[in-house]
TINU-894609 format. One record per residue (C-alpha): residue in one letter; x, y, z; residue number from 1. Coordinates in steps of 0.5 Angstrom, whole numbers, plus 500, padded with zeros to 3 digits. Example, Ala and Ser with C-alpha at 12.3 -4.5 7.8 and 13.67 -1.06 7.14 Angstrom:
BEGIN
@code=A	xx=525	yy=491	zz=516	pos=1
@code=S	xx=527	yy=498	zz=514	pos=2
This chain:
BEGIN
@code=X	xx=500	yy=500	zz=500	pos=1
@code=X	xx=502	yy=507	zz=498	pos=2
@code=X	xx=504	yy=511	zz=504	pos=3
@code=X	xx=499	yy=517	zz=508	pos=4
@code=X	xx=503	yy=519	zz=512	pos=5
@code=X	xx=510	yy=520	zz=510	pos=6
@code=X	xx=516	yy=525	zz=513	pos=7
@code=X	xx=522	yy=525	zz=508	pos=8
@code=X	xx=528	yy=528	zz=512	pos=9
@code=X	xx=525	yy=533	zz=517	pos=10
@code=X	xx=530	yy=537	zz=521	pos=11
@code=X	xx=527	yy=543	zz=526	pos=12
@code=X	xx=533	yy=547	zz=530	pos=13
@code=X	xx=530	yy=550	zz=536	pos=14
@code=X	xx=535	yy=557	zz=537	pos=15
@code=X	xx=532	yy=561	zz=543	pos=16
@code=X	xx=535	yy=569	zz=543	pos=17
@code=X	xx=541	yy=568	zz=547	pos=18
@code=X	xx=541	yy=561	zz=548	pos=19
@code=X	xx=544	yy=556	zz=545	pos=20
@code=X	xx=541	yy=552	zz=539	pos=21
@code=X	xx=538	yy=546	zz=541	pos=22
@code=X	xx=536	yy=541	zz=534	pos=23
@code=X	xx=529	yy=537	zz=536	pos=24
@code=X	xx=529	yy=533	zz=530	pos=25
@code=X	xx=535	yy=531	zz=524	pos=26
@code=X	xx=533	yy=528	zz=518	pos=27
@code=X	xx=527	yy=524	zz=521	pos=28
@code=X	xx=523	yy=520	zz=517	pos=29
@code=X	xx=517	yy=515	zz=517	pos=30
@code=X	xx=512	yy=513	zz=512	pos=31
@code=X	xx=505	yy=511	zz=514	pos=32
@code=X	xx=499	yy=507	zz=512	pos=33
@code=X	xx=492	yy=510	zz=512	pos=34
@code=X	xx=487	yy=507	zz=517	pos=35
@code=X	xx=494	yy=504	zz=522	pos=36
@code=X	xx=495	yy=506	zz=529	pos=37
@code=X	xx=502	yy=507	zz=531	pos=38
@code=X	xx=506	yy=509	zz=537	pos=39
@code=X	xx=512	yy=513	zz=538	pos=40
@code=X	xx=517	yy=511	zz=544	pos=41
@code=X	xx=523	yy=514	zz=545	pos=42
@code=X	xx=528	yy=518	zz=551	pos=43
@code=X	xx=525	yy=524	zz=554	pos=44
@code=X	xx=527	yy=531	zz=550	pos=45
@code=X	xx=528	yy=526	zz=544	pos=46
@code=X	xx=522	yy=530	zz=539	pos=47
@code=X	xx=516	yy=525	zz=540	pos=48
@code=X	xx=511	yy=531	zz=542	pos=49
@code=X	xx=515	yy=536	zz=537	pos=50
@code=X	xx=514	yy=531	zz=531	pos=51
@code=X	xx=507	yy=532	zz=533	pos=52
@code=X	xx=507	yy=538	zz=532	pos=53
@code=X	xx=510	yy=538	zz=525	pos=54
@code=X	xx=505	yy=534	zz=523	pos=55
@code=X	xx=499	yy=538	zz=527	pos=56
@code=X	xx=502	yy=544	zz=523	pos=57
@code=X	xx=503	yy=548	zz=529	pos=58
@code=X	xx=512	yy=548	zz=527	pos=59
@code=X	xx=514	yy=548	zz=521	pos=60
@code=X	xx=521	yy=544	zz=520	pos=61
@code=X	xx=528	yy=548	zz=517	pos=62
@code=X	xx=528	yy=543	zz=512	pos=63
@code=X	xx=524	yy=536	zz=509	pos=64
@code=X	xx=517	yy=535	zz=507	pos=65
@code=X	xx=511	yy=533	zz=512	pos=66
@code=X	xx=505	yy=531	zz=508	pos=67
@code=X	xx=499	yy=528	zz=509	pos=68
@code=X	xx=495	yy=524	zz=503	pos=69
@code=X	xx=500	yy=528	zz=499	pos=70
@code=X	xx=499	yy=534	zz=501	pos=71
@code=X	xx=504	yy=537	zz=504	pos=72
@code=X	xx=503	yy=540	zz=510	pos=73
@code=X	xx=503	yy=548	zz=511	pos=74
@code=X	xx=499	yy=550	zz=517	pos=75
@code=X	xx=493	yy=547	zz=522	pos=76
@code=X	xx=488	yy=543	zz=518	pos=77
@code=X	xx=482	yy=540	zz=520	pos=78
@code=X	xx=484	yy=533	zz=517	pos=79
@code=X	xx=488	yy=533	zz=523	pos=80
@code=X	xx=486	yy=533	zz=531	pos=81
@code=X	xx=490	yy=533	zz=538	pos=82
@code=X	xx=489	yy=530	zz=545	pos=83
@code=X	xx=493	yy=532	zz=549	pos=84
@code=X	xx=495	yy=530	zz=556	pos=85
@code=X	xx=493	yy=536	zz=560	pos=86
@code=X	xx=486	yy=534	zz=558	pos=87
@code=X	xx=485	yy=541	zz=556	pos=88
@code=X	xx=478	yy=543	zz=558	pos=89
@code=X	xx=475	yy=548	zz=558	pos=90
@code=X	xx=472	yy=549	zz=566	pos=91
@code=X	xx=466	yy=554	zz=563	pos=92
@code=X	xx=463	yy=550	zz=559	pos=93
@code=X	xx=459	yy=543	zz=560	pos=94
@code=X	xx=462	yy=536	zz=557	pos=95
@code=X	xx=456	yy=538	zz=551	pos=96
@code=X	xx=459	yy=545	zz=551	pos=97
@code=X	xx=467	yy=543	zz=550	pos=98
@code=X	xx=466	yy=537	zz=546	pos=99
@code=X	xx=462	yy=542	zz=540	pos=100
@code=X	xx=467	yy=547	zz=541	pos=101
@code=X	xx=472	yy=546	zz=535	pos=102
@code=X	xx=466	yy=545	zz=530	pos=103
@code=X	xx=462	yy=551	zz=533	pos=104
@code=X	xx=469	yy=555	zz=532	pos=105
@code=X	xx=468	yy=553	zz=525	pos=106
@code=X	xx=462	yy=556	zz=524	pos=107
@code=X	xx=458	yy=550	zz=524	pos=108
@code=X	xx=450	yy=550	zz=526	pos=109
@code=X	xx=448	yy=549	zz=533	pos=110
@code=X	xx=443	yy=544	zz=531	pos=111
@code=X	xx=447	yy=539	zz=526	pos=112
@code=X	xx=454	yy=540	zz=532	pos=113
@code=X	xx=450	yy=538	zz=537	pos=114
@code=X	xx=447	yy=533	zz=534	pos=115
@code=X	xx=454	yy=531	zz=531	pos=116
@code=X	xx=458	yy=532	zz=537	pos=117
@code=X	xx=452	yy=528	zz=541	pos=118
@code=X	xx=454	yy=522	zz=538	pos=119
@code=X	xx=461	yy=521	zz=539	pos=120
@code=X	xx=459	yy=523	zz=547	pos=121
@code=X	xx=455	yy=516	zz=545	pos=122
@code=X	xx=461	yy=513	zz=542	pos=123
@code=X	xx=466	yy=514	zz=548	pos=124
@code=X	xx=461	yy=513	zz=553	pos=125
@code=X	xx=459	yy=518	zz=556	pos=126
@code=X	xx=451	yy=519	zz=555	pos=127
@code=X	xx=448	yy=522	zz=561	pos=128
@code=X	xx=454	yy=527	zz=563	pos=129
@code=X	xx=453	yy=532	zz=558	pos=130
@code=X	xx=451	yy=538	zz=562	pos=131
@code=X	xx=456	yy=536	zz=567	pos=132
@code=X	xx=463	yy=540	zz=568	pos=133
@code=X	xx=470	yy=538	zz=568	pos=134
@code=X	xx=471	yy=539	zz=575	pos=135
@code=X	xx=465	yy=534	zz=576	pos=136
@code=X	xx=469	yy=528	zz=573	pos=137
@code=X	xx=475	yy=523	zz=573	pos=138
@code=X	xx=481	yy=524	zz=570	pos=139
@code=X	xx=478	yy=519	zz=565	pos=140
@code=X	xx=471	yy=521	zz=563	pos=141
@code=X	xx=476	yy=528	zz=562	pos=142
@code=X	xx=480	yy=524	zz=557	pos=143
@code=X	xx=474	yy=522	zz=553	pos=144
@code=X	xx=471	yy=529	zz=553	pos=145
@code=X	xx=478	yy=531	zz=550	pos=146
@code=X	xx=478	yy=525	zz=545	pos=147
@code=X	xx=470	yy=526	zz=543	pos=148
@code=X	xx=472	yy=533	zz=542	pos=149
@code=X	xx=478	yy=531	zz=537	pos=150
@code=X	xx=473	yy=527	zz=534	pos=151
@code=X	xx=468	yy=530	zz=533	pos=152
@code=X	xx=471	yy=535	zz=528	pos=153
@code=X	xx=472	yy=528	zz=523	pos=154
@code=X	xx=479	yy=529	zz=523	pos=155
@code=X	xx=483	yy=523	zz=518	pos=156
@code=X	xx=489	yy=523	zz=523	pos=157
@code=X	xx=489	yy=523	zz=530	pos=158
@code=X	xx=494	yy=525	zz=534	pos=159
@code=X	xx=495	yy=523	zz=541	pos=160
@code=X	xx=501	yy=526	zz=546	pos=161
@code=X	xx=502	yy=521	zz=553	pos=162
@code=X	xx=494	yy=522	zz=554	pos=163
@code=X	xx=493	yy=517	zz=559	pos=164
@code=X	xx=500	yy=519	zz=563	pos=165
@code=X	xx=496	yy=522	zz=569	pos=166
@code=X	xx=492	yy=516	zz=570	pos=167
@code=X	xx=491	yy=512	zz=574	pos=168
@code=X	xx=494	yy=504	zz=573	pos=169
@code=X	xx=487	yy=501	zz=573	pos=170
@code=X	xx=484	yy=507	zz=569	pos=171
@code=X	xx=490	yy=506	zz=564	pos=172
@code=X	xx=488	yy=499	zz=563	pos=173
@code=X	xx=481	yy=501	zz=562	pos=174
@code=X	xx=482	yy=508	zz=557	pos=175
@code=X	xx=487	yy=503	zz=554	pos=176
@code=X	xx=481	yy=498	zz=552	pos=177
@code=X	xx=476	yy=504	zz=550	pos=178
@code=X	xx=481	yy=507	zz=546	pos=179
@code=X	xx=481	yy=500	zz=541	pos=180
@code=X	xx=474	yy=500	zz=541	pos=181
@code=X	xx=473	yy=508	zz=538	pos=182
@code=X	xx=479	yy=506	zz=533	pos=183
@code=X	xx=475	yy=502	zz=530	pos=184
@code=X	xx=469	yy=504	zz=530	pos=185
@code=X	xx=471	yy=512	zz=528	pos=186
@code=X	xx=477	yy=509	zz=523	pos=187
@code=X	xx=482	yy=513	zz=523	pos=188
@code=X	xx=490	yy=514	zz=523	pos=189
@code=X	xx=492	yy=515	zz=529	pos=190
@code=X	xx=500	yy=517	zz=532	pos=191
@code=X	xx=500	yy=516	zz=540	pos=192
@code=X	xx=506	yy=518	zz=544	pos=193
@code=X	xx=508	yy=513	zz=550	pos=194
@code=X	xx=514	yy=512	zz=555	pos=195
@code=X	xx=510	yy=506	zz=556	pos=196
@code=X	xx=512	yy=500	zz=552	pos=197
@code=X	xx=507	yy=495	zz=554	pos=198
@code=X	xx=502	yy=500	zz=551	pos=199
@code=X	xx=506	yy=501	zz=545	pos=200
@code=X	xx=505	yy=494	zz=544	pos=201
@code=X	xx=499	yy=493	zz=546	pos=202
@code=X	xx=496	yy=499	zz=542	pos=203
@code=X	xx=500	yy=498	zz=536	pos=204
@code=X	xx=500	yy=496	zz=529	pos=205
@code=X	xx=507	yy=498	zz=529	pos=206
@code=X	xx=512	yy=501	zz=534	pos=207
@code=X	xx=517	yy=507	zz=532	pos=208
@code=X	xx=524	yy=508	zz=536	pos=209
@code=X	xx=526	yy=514	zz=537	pos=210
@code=X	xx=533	yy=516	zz=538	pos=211
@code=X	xx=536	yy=520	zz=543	pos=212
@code=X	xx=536	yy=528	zz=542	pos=213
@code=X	xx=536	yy=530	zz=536	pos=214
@code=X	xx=531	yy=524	zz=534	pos=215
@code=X	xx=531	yy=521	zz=529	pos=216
@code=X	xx=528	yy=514	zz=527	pos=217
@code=X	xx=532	yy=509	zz=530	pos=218
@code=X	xx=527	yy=503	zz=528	pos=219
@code=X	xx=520	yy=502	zz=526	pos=220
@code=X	xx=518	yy=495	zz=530	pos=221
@code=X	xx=512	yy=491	zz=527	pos=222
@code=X	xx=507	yy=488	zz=532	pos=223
@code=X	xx=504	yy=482	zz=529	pos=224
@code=X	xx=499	yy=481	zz=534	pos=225
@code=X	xx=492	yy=479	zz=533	pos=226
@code=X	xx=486	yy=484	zz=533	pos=227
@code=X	xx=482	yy=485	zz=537	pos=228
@code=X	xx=487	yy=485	zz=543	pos=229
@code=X	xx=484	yy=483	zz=550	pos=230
@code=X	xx=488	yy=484	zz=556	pos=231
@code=X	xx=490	yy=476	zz=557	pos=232
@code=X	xx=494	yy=479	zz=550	pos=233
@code=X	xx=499	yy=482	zz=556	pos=234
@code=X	xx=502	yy=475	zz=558	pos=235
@code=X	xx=503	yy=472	zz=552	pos=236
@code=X	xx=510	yy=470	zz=550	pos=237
@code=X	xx=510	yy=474	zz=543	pos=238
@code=X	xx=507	yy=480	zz=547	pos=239
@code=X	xx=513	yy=480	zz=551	pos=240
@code=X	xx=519	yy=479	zz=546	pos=241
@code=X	xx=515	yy=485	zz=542	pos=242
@code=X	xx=517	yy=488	zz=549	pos=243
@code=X	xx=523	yy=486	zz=550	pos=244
@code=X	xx=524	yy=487	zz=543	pos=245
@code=X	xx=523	yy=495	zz=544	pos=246
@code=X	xx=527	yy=495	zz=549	pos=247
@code=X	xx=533	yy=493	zz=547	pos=248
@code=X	xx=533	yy=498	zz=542	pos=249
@code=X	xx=531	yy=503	zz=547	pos=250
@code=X	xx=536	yy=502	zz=552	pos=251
@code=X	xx=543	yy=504	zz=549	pos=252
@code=X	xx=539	yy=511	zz=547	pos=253
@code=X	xx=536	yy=512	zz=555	pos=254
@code=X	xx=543	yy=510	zz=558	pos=255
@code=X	xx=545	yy=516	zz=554	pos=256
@code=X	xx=541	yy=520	zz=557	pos=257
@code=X	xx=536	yy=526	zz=554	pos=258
@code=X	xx=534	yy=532	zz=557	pos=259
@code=X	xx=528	yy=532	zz=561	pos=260
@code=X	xx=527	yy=539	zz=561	pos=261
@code=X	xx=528	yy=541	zz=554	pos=262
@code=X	xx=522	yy=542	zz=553	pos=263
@code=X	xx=522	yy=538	zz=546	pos=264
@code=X	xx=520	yy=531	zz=548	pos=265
């Protein structure tokens, strides 16, 4: 299959006034197929959540090309959303209210948003909290807010930066779960980032590993278990040479250390 996402020698200097140039990103590059889920793990500080950013067309790179079905990518376009880890609700505004946003941004009536934006709230399970507000819900149920609220602007590409990171072990698990479920029912592309390689594993159709700062593709590690996964696939012996695959690729980039503060995971 021809390539949907593809990313041919992105490189992306940071040069902060009066401080030393820092290079997230030096000739990286992927290719994806339509339709894939696809995590991103690699050393903190190594351009994870920058290459999102590219890709989302909030950063430009110095040099290489970033497209998207064969259209380069210039700027924010609404074949592509995020889900951040920081929820990113909006404390004013009920879950109804919150999920319409970006198509009432759009200018999209309040008739057809509502409805449209009625059915994802159905799609992450959240149908009797509408007229809640974020203050009132778990760190799960806001994750989902965010997730349908991304949805509902029927991006072709969703973009996922460690969104589960602030949850709690069980609510992980079961957001894990949930999110393989909405996949493939909304049937989109999706890039997540994770520090967590048993979830890249278990999300996954395949694991890209990023090098350290400045990050390059290092290997891309196709996960050749089968759909749909449950979460007895954990204990499997294949699920745990995947991992210790992953790992092994991983750990001399760890022990050489990124910057956790860079600021450009």
């Amino acid at each position: 299959m021809s390539s949907y996402i593809s990313a041919e020698n992105i490189n992306l200097t940071f040069r902060p006034k009066n401080r030393e140039a820092v290079t997230a990103l030096s000739e990286f590059n992927i290719d994806i197929e339509q339709g894939q889920f696809v995590s991103i793990v690699g050393p903190s500080g190594c351009g994870k959540s920058t290459f999102l950013n590219v890709l989302l067309g909030l950063i430009p790179p110095n040099t290489g090309v970033m497209s998207v079905n064969g259209r380069t990518v210039t700027g924010p376009g609404t074949d592509r959303a995020m889900v951040f880890q920081e929820f990113g609700l909006l404390p004013w505004r009920t879950v109804a209210h919150n999920v319409e946003l970006g198509l009432e941004l759009q200018g999209v009536a309040k008739g057809p948003r509502r409805e449209t934006c009625q059915g994802f709230i159905e799609m992450v399970g959240l149908t009797g909290f509408e007229n809640h507000y974020p203050h009132e819900l778990s760190g799960g149920m806001k994750q989902r807010v965010g997730l349908a609220r991304a949805l509902a602007s029927d991006p072709d590409v969703l973009l996922m930066d460690e969104p589960f990171a602030a949850l709690d072990a069980q609510t992980r698990d079961i957001m894990q779960a949930e999110l393989l479920r909405i996949w493939h029912e909304a049937k989109k592309t999706v890039l997540f980032v994770t520090h967590q390689i048993e979830e890249a594993v278990y999300l996954s159709d395949h694991v890209i590993v990023m090098t350290k700062r400045p990050g390059r593709t290092k290997k891309l590690v196709p996960i050749d278990l089968p759909r749909p996964r449950d979460y007895e696939m954990r204990v499997s012996p294949r699920f745990n040479e995947l991992k210790l695959e992953i790992w092994n690729e991983l750990k001399d980039e760890l022990s050489a250390g990124g910057d956790e503060n860079s600021g450009h995971a």
